[in-house]
C-alpha positions as semicolon CSV with decimal commas, in nm:
position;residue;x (nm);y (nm);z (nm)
1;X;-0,026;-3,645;-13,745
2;X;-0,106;-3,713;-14,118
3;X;0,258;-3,869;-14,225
4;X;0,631;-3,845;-14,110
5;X;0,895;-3,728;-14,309
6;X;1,177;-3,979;-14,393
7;X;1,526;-3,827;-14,521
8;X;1,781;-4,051;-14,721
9;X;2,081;-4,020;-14,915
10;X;2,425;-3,981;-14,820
11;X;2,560;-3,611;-14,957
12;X;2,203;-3,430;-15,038
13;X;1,951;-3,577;-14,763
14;X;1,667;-3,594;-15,008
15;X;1,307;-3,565;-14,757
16;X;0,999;-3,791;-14,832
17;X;0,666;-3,747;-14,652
18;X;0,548;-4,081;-14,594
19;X;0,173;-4,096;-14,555
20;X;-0,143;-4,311;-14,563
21;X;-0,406;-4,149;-14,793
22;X;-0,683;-4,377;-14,634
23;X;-0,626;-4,238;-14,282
24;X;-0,689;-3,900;-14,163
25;X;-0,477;-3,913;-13,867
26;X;-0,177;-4,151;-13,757
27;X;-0,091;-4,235;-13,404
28;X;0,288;-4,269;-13,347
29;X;0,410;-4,458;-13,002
30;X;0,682;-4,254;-12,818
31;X;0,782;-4,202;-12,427
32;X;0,764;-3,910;-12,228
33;X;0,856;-3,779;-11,917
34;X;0,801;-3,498;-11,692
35;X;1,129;-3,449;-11,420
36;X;1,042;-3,294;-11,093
37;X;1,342;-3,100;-10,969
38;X;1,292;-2,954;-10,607
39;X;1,322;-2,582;-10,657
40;X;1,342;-2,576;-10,977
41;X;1,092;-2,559;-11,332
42;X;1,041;-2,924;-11,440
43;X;1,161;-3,070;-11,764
44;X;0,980;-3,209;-12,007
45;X;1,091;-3,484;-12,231
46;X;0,996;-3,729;-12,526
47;X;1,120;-3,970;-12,763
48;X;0,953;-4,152;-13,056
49;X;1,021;-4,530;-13,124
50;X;1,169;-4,612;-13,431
51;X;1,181;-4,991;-13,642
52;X;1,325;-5,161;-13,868
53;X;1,148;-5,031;-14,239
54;X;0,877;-5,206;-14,370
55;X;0,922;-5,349;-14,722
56;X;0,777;-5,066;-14,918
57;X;1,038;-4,822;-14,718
58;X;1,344;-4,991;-14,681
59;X;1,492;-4,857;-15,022
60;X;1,438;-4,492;-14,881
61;X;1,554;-4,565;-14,504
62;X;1,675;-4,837;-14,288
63;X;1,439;-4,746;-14,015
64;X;1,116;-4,595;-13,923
65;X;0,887;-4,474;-13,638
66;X;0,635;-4,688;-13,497
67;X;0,342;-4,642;-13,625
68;X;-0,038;-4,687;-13,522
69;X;-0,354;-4,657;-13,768
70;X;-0,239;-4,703;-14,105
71;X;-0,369;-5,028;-14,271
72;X;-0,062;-5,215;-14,218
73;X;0,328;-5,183;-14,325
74;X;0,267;-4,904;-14,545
């Protein structure tokens, strides 16, 4: 993914794309799952981690995804 998208504010939830122009790509760390049910489709399921913001994003949000590949705390 090239950024993630950050939404603040308490009436009008104002997005910002959050982004690191020097990298193309950034890795995000998450779970997933797959659930094998006898007789049945199996579900698939996810969840990204989230943080506490770093410095430069703390005035927009309190927290943040983890985040691989950018050049440090944003």
């Amino acid at each position: 993914m090239k950024g993630f998208v950050i939404k603040s504010g308490r009436t009008v939830r104002q997005p910002y794309f959050i982004s690191d122009p020097a990298q193309e790509v950034i890795a995000f760390a998450g779970l997933w799952s797959v659930w094998e049910r006898p007789g049945a489709s199996p579900i698939i399921s996810c969840a990204l981690l989230s943080r506490e913001a770093a410095p430069s994003i703390a005035a927009i949000h309190h927290r943040m995804p983890v985040v691989g590949g950018m050049r440090s705390e944003i």
